[in-house]
C-alpha atoms as one frame of an Amber mdcrd trajectory, in Angstrom:
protein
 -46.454   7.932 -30.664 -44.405   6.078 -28.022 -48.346   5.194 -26.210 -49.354
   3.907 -29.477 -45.978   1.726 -30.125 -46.204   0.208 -26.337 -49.755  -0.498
 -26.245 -49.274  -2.417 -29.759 -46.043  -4.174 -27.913 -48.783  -5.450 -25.061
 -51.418  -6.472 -27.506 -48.772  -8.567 -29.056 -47.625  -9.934 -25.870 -51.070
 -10.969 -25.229 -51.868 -12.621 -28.688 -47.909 -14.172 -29.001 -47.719 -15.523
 -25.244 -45.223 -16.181 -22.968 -42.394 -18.159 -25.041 -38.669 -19.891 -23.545
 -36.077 -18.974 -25.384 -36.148 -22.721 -26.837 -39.683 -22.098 -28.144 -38.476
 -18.353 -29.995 -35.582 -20.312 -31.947 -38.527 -22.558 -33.134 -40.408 -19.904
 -34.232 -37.922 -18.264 -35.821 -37.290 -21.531 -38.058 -40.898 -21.901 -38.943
 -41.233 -18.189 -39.938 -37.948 -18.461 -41.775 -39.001 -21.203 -44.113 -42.240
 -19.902 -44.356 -40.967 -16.693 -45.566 -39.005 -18.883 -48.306 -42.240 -19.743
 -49.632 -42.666 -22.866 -47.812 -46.132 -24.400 -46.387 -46.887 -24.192 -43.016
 -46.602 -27.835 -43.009 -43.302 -28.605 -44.514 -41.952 -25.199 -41.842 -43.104
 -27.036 -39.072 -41.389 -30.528 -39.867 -38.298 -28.952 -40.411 -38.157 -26.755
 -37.373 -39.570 -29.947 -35.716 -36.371 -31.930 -37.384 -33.812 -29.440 -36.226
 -35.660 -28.783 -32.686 -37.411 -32.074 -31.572 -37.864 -30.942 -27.816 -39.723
 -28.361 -29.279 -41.645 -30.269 -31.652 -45.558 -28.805 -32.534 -47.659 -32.020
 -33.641 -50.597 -30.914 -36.006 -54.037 -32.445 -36.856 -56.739 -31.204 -39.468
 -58.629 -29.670 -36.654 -55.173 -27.330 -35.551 -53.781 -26.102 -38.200 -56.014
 -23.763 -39.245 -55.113 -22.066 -35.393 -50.959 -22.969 -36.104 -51.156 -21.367
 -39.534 -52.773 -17.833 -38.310 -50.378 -17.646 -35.469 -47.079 -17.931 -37.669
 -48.694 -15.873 -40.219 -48.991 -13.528 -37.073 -45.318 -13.961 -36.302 -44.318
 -13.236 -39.501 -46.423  -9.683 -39.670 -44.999  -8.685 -35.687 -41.375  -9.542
 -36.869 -42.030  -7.132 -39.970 -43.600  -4.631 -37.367 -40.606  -4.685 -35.205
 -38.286  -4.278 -38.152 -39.871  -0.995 -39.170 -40.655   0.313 -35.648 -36.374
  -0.337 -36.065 -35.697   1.402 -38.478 -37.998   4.488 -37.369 -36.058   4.643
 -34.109 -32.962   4.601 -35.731
């Protein structure tokens, strides 16, 4: 089981990136709001708001890739939660 959890930890390594710490708070905020039910749009203007070194700027033609990678936050944070609460 434990090969099965780490090589999932290393595919999502690979697909999430290398992030500062700066850029994880962002994240969080976007996923946050999104998980209130917000756009994708109206997360990333208020992260943007409350972090504005950190600030993602969007067009029509990047969205689409902004909008899978929070949705693909969103599922690895619910991931980690239950890989938690297996461990536990």
């Amino acid at each position: 089981m434990s090969d099965f959890i780490n090589m999932n930890f290393d595919r999502a390594k690979e697909i999430i990136g290398d992030r500062t710490p700066e850029e994880i708070v962002f994240d969080k905020v976007v996923v946050k709001e999104l998980k209130k039910g917000r756009s994708i749009i109206k997360a990333l203007k208020m992260a943007n708001k409350k972090y504005p070194d950190e600030a993602l700027q969007w067009s029509d033609e990047t969205i689409e890739d902004i909008t899978l990678h929070y949705e693909y936050l969103m599922q690895h944070e619910d991931i980690l939660k239950g890989f938690k609460r297996l461990s536990n």
